[in-house]
DRENDO-1510 file (C-alpha; in Angstrom, 1 decimal, always signed):
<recs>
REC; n; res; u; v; w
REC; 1; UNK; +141.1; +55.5; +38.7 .
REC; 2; UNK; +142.0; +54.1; +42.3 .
REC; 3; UNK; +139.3; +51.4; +41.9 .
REC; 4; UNK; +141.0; +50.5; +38.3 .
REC; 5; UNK; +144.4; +50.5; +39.8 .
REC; 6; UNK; +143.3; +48.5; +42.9 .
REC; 7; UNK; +141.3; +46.1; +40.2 .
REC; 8; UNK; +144.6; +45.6; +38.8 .
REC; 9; UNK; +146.6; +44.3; +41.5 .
REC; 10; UNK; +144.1; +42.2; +42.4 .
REC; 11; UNK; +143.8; +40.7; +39.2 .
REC; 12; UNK; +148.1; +40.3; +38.8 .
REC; 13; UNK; +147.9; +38.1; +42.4 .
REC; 14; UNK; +145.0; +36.2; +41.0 .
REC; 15; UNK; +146.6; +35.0; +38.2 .
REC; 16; UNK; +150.0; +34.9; +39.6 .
REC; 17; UNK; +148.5; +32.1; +42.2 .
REC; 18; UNK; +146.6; +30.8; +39.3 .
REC; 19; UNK; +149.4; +29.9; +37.0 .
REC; 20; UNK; +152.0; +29.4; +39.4 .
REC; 21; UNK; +149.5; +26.6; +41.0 .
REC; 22; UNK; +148.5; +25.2; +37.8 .
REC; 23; UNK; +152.1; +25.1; +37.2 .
REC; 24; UNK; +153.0; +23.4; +39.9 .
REC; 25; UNK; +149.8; +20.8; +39.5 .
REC; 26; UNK; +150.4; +20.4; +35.9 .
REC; 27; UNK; +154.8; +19.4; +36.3 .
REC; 28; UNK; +153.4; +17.0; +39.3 .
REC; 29; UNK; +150.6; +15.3; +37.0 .
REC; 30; UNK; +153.1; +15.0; +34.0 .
REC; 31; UNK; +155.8; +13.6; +36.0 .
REC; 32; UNK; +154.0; +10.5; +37.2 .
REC; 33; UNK; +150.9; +10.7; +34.3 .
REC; 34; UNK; +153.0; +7.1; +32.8 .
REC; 35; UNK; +152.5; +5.8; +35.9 .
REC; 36; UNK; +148.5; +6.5; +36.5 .
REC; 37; UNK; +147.9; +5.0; +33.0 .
REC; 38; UNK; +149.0; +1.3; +34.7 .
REC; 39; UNK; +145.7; -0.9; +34.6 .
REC; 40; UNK; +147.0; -3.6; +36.6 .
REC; 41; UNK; +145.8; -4.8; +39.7 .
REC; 42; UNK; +149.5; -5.2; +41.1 .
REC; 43; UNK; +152.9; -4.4; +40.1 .
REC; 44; UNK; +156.5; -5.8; +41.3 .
REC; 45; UNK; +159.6; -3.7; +41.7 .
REC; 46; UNK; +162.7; -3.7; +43.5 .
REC; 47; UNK; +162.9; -3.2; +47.0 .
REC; 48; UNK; +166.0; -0.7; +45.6 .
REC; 49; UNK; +164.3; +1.2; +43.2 .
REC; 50; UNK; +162.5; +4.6; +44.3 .
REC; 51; UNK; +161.3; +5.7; +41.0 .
REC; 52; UNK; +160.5; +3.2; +38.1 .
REC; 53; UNK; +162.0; +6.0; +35.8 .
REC; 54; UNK; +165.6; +5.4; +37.4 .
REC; 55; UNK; +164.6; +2.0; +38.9 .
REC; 56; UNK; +167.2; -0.8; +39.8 .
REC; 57; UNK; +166.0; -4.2; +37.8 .
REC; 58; UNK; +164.3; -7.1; +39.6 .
REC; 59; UNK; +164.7; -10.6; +38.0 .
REC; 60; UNK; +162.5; -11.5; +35.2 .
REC; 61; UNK; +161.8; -15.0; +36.6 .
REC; 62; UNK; +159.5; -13.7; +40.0 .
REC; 63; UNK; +157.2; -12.0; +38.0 .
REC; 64; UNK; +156.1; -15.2; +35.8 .
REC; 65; UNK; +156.4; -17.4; +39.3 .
REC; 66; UNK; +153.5; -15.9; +40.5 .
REC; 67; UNK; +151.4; -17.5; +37.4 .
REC; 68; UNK; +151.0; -20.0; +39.3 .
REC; 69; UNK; +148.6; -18.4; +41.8 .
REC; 70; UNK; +145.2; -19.3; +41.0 .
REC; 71; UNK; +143.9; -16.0; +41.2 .
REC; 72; UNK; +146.7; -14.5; +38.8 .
REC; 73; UNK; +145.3; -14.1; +35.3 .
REC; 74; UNK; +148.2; -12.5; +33.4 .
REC; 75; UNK; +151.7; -10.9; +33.6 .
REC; 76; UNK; +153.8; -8.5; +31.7 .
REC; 77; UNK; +157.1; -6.9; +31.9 .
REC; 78; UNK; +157.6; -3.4; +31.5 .
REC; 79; UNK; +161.5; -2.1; +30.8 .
REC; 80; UNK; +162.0; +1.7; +31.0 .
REC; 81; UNK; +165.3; +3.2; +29.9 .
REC; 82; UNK; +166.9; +6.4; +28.4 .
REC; 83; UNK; +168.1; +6.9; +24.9 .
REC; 84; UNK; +169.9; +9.1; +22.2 .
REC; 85; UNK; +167.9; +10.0; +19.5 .
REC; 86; UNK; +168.8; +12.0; +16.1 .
REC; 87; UNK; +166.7; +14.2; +14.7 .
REC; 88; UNK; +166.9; +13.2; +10.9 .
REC; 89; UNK; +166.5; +17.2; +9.9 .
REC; 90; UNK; +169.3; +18.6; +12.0 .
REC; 91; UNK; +171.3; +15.6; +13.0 .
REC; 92; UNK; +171.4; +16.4; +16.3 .
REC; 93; UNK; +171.4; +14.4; +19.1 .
REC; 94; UNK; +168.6; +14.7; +21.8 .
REC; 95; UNK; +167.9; +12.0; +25.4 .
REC; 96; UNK; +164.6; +10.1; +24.8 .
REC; 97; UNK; +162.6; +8.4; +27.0 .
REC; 98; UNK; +162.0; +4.6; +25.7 .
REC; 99; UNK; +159.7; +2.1; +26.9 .
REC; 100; UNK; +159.8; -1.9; +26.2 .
REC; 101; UNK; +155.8; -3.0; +26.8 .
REC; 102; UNK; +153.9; -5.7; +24.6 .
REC; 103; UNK; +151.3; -4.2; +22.6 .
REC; 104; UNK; +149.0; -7.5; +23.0 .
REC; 105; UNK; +146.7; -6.7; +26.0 .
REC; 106; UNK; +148.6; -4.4; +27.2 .
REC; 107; UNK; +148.4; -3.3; +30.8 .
REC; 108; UNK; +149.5; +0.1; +30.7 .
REC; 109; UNK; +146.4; +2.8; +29.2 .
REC; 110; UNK; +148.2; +4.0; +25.6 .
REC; 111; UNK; +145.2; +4.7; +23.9 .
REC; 112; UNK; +146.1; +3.4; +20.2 .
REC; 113; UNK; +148.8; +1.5; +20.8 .
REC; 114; UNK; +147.6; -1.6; +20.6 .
REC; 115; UNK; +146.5; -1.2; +16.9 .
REC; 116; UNK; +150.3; -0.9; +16.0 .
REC; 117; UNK; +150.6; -4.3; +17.5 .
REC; 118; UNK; +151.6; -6.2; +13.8 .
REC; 119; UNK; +153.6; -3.6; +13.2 .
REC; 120; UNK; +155.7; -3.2; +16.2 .
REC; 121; UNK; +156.5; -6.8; +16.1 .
REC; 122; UNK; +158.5; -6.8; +13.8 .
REC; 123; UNK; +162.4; -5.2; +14.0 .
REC; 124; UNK; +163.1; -2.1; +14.5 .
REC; 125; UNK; +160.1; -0.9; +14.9 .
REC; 126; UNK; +158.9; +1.9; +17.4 .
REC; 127; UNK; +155.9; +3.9; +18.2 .
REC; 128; UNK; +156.4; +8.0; +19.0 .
REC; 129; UNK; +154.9; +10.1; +21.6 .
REC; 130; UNK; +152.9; +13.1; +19.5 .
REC; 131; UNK; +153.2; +15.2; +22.7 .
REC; 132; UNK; +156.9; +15.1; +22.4 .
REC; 133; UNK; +159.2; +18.3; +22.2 .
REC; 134; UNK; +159.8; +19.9; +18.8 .
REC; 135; UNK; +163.4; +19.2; +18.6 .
REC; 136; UNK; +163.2; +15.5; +17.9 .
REC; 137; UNK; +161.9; +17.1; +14.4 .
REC; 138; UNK; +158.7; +17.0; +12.4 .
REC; 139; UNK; +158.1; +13.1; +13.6 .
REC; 140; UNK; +154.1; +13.1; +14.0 .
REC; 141; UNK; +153.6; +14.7; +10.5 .
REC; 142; UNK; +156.5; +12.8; +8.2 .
REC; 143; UNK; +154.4; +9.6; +9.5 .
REC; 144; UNK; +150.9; +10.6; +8.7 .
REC; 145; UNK; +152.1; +12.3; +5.5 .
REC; 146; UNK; +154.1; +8.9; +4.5 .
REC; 147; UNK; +153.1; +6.3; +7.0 .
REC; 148; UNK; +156.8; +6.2; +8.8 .
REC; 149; UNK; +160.1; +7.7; +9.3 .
REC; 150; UNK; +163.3; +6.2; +9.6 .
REC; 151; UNK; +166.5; +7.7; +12.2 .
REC; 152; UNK; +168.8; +6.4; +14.7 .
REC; 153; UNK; +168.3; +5.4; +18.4 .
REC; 154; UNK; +171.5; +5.0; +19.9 .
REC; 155; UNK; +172.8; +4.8; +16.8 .
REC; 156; UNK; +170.3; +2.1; +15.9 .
REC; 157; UNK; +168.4; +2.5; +12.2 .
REC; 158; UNK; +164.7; +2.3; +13.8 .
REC; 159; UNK; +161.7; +3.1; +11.8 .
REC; 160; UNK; +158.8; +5.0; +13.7 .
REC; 161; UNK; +155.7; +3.6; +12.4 .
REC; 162; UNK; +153.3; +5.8; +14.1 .
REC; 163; UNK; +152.1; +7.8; +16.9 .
REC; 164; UNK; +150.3; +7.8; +20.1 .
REC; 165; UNK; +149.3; +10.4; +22.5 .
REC; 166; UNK; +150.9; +10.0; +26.3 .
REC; 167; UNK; +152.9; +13.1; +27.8 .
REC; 168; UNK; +156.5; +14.6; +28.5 .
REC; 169; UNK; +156.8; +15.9; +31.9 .
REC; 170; UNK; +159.4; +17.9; +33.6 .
REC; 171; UNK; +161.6; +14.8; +33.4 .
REC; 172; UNK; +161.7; +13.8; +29.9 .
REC; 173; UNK; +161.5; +15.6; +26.3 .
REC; 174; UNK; +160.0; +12.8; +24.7 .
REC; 175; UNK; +158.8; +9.4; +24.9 .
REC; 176; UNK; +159.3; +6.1; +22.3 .
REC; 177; UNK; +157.3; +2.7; +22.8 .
REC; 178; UNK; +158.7; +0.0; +21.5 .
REC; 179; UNK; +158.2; -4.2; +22.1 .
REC; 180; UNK; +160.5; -5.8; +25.0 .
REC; 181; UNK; +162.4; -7.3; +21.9 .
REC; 182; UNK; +162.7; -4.2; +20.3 .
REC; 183; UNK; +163.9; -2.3; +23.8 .
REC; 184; UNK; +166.5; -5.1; +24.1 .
REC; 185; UNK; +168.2; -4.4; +20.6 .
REC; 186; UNK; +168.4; -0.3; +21.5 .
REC; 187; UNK; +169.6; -0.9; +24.6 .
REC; 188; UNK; +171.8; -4.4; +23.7 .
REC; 189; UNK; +174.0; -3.5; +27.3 .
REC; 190; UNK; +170.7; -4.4; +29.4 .
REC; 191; UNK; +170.4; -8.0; +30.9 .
REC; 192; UNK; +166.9; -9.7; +29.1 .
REC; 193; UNK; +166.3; -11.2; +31.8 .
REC; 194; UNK; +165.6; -8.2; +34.1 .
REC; 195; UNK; +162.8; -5.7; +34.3 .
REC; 196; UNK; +162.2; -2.8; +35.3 .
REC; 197; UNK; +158.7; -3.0; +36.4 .
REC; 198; UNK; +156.3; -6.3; +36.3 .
REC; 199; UNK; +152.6; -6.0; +36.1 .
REC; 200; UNK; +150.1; -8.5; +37.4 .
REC; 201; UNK; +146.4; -8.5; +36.4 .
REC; 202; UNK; +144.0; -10.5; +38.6 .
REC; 203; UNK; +141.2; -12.3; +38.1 .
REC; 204; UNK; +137.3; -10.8; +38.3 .
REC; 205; UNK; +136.6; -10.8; +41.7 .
REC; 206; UNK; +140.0; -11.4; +43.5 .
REC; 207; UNK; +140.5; -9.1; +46.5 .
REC; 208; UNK; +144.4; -7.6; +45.6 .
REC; 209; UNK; +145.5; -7.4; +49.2 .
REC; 210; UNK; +144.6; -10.7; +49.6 .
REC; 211; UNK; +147.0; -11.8; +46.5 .
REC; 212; UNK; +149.5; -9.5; +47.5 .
REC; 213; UNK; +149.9; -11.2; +51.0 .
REC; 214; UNK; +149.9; -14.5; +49.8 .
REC; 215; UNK; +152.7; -13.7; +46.7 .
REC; 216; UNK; +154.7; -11.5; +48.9 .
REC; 217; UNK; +156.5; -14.6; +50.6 .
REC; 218; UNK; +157.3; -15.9; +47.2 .
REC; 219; UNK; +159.7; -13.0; +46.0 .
REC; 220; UNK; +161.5; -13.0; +49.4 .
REC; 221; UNK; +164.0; -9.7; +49.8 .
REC; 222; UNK; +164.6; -10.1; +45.7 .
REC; 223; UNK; +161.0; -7.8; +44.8 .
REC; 224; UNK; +158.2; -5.9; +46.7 .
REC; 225; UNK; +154.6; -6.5; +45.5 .
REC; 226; UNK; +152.4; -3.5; +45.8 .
REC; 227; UNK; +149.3; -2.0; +44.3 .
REC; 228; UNK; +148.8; +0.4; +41.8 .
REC; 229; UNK; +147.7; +3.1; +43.8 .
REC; 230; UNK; +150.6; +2.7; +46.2 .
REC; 231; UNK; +152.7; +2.9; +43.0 .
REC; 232; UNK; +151.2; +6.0; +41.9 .
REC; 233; UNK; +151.7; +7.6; +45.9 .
REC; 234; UNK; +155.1; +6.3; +45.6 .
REC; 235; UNK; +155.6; +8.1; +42.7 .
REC; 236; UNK; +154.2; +11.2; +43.9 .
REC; 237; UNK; +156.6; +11.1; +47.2 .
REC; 238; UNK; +159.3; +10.7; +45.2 .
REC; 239; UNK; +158.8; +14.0; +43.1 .
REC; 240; UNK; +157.5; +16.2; +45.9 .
REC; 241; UNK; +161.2; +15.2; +48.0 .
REC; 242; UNK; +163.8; +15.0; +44.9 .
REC; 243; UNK; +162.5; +17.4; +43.3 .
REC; 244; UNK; +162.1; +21.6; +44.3 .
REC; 245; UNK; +158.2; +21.5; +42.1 .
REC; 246; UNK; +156.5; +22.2; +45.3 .
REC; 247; UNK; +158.8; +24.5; +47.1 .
REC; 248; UNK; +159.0; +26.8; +43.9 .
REC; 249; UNK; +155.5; +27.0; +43.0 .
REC; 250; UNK; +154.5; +27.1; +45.8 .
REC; 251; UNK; +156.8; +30.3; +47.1 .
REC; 252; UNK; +155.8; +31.7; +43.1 .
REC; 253; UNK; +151.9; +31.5; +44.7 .
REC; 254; UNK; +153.0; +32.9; +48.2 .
REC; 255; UNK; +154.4; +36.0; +46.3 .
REC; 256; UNK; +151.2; +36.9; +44.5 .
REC; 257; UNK; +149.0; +36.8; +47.6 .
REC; 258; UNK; +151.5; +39.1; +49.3 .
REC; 259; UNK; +151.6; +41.4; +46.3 .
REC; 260; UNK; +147.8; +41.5; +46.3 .
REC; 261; UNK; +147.5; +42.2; +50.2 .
REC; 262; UNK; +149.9; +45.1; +50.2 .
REC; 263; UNK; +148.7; +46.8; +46.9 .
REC; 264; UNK; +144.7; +46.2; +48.3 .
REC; 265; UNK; +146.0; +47.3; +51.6 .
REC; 266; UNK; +147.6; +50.9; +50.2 .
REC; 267; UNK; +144.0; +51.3; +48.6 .
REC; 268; UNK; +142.2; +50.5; +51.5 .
REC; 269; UNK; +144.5; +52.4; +53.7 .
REC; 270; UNK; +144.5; +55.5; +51.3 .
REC; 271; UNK; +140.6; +55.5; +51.2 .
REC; 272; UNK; +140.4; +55.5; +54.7 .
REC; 273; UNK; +142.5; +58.1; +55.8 .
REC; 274; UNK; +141.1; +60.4; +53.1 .
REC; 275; UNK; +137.8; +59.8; +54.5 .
REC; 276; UNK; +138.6; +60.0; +57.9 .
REC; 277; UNK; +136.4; +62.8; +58.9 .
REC; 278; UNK; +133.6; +60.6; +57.8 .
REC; 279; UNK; +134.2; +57.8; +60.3 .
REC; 280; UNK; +135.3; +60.1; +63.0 .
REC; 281; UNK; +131.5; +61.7; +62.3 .
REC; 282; UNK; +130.3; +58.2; +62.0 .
REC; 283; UNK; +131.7; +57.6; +65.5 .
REC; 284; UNK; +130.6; +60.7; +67.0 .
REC; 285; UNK; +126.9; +60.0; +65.8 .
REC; 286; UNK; +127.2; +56.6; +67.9 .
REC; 287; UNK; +128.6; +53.9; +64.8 .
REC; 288; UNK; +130.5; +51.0; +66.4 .
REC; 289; UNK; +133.7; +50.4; +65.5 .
REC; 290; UNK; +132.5; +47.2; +63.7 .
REC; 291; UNK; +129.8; +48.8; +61.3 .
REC; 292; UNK; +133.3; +51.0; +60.4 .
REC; 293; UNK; +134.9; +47.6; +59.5 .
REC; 294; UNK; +132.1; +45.9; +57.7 .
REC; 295; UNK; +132.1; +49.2; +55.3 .
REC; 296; UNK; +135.9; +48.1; +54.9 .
REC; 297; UNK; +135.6; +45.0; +54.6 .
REC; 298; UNK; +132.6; +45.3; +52.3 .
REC; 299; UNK; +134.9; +47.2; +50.1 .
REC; 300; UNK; +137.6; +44.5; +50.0 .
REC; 301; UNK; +134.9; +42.1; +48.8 .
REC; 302; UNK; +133.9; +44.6; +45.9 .
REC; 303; UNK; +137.8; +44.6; +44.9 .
REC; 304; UNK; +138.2; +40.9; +45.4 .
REC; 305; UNK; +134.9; +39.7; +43.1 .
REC; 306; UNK; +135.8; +42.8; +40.6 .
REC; 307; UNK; +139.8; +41.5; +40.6 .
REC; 308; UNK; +139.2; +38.2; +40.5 .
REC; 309; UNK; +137.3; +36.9; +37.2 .
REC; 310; UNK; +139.8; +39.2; +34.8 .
REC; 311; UNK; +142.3; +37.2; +36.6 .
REC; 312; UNK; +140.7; +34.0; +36.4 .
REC; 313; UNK; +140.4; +34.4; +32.5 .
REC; 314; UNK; +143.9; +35.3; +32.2 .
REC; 315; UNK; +145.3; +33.0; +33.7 .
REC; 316; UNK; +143.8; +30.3; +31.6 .
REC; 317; UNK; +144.7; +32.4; +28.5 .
REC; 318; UNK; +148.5; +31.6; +30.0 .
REC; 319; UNK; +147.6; +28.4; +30.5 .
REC; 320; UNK; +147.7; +27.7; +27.2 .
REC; 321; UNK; +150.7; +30.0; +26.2 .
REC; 322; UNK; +152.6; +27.5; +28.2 .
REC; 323; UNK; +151.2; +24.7; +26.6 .
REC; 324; UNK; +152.4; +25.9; +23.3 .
REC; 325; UNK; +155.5; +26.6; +24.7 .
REC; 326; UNK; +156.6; +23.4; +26.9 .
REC; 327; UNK; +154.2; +21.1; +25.6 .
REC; 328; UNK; +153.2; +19.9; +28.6 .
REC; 329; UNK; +149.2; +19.8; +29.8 .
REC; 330; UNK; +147.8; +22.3; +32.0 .
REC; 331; UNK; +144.2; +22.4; +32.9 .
REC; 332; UNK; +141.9; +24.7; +35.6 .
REC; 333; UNK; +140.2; +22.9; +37.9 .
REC; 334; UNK; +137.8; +23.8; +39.9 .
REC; 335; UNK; +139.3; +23.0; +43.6 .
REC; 336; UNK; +142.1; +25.1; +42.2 .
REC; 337; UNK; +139.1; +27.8; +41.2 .
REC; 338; UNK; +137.7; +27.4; +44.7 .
REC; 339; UNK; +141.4; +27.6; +46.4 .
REC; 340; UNK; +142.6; +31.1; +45.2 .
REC; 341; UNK; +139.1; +32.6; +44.8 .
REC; 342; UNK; +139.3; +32.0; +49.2 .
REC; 343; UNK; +142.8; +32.9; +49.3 .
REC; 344; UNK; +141.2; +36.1; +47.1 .
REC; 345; UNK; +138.6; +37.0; +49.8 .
REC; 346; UNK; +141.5; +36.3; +52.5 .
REC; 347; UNK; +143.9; +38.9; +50.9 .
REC; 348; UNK; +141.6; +41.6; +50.2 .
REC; 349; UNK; +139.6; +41.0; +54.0 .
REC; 350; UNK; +142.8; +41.3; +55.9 .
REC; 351; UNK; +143.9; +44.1; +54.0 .
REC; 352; UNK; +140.7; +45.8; +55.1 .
REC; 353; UNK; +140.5; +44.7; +58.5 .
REC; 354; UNK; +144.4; +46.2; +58.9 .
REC; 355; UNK; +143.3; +49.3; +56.7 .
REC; 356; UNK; +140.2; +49.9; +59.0 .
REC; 357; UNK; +142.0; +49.9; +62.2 .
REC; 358; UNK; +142.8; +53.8; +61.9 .
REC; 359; UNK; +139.6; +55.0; +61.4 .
REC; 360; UNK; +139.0; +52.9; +64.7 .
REC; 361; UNK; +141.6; +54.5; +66.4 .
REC; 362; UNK; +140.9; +58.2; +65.7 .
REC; 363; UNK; +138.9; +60.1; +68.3 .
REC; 364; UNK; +136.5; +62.4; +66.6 .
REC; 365; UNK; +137.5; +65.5; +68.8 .
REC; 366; UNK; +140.9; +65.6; +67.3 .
REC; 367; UNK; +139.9; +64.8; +63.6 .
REC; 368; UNK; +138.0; +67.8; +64.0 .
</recs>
C-alpha cells in the first residue's frame, strides 16, 4: 500500500510537469506556427510593428523596389487583419483571423492551397482553416458534402470554397485565406497600397545577409529587412514578454515537482523512521553513513522509474483530451521526455537524501 500510494504521487507530478509543459510548448508553437510556414529567404516589415499579427503597415512600393536587385527573384505581399464572421447555423457573430496572400507560388507553406488558386481568384472567394474552432459552424463538412458554403465576413456575402489545414493558437479561433484582392474587399477601410508583411525570395545561391545589406539602404527608416529566422525569434520574444504562457506553465510545472518531492519525501521519511533500529544496527555493525543513503536513495530511484511511465502515458492520453477540446496541437517530444524524467530522478533523490538524514543522525545507543 505505501509503495502504491507513493507510486501515485509520483505519477500525479509526472504528468502534472508533462502537460503543463506540453501546454506551455504547444500555445508557444501555435502562436507563431503562421509564421514558421514563411519559405522566403527575407521578409520586410515596419520598423513599428512588433508582431506581424498586430503589425503597423509598411508601403507597398519598397517591397517591389527591391526587384531590381539582381539577386532578388520574386516578391509577394502578405496582409494580415481581423474579421467578423457569422456562423450561417446560429447567426452569431465570431472574430476571425484573415489573411490576403496570392495562391500562385506562394511563399508562405499552406499545404493545399495553391490548388484553390482558380478558384480563389475570382470574388468573394475564401479558403477556411479545418483546425478552426467549432463555433464558426459545421464549415469543413458543408464544403466537402457540397463543394462550398456561403456567410458573411464583415457583413460581406463570401463563399468558402474549400479547406486547408494551418492552426489556431492562443491568439486566434480561426483562420480564413483569401487573395490580396479579396482581403481588400473584406477589409475596404485598409489602404491597397500598404502591407502588412512583404516576402522576398532570392535566387539559388545568393548569400541572404549579403542581400539584406545591400537592400537595407534602399528602404531607409520607412521598412526593416530581416531574415526568416530572425522573424520567427522575433516572434517568439514577442509572446514570451506580452504574453503570461511562460510564467503560468511554467509555475503549473514548478507545482508538480514540489508536490512530488514532499509526497516522496513523507514516504521516504515514514520508511525510515519505522526502520530505524535497522540503520542504527547498520551503524553499530560499522555501515557508513553513505551505504545508509545509497539504500535511500536507491529507493527513490525504484519510486521514480515505477512513477514515472504511468505518468508518461497519461499525460499523453491528456494530450489529446486537450486536443479535442481547444483544438490546438500538442505533441510529446522527446527533450520534453528527457526533461521531466531528470527532473523525476531529481525529486525523488532529494527527497531521499533529506529523508535519510535521520537515520544518519541517530546514535545506535539511544535507538536501543
Amino acid at each position: 500500500m505505501k509503495l502504491a500510494v507513493a507510486s501515485a504521487g509520483v505519477v500525479v507530478a509526472v504528468m502534472l510537469m508533462l502537460v503543463q509543459l506540453g501546454i506551455r510548448e504547444g500555445a508557444m508553437d501555435g502562436s507563431v506556427s503562421f509564421v514558421r510556414k514563411i519559405q522566403s529567404d527575407l521578409c520586410l516589415i515596419s520598423p513599428r510593428t512588433k508582431t506581424i499579427f498586430q503589425s503597423t503597415a509598411l508601403p507597398r512600393r519598397l517591397l517591389y523596389r527591391l526587384l531590381a536587385d539582381p539577386d532578388v527573384e520574386r516578391v509577394q505581399e502578405l496582409y494580415l487583419g481581423q474579421a467578423r464572421w457569422r456562423n450561417p447555423w446560429t447567426y452569431q457573430e465570431w472574430p476571425i483571423s484573415i489573411y490576403g496572400l496570392d495562391p500562385e507560388h506562394c511563399l508562405v507553406d499552406l499545404k493545399g492551397y495553391a490548388g484553390y488558386s482558380s478558384l480563389l481568384h475570382q470574388r468573394d472567394r475564401a479558403v477556411f482553416d479545418q483546425l478552426s474552432r467549432d463555433t464558426y459552424g459545421p464549415v469543413v463538412e458543408t464544403v466537402a458534402r457540397n463543394g462550398f458554403m456561403e456567410t458573411e465576413v464583415n457583413r460581406r456575402l463570401v463563399r468558402v470554397v474549400g479547406s486547408i489545414r494551418g492552426g489556431v493558437s492562443i491568439t486566434t479561433d480561426g483562420n480564413l485565406y483569401l487573395t490580396p484582392e479579396n482581403f481588400l474587399r473584406v477589409l475596404p477601410e485598409r489602404n491597397p497600397g500598404g502591407i502588412d508583411v512583404g516576402l522576398i525570395k532570392l535566387k539559388p545561391g545568393a548569400d541572404p545577409q549579403t542581400v539584406r545589406d545591400r537592400l537595407a539602404p534602399l528602404l531607409g527608416g520607412e521598412a526593416i529587412i530581416m531574415s526568416r529566422q530572425e522573424l520567427v525569434d522575433a516572434e517568439v520574444r514577442f509572446v514570451r514578454e506580452v504574453t503570461p504562457i511562460d510564467f503560468i506553465f511554467g509555475m503549473g510545472a514548478m507545482v508538480g515537482f514540489f508536490i512530488g518531492f514532499v509526497v516522496v519525501y513523507q514516504i521516504l521519511y515514514t520508511e525510515v523512521t519505522n526502520h530505524l533500529p535497522q540503520f542504527a544496527t547498520l551503524k553499530a555493525m560499522g555501515f557508513t553513513n553513505r551505504y545508509l543513503l545509497q539504500v535511500v536513495i536507491s529507493q527513490a530511484f525504484m519510486l521514480s522509474i515505477l512513477g514515472y511511465f504511468p505518468g508518461f502515458f497519461l499525460a499523453i492520453w491528456l494530450y489529446g483530451v486537450a486536443e479535442r477540446a481547444i483544438q490546438m496541437e500538442f505533441s510529446m517530444t522527446v527533450a520534453r521526455a528527457l526533461l521531466v524524467f531528470g527532473f523525476t530522478l531529481l525529486m525523488c533523490g532529494l527527497s531521499g537524501a533529506i529523508a535519510v538524514r535521520k537515520a544518519q543522525s541517530a546514535d545506535p545507543a539511544d535507538v536501543f
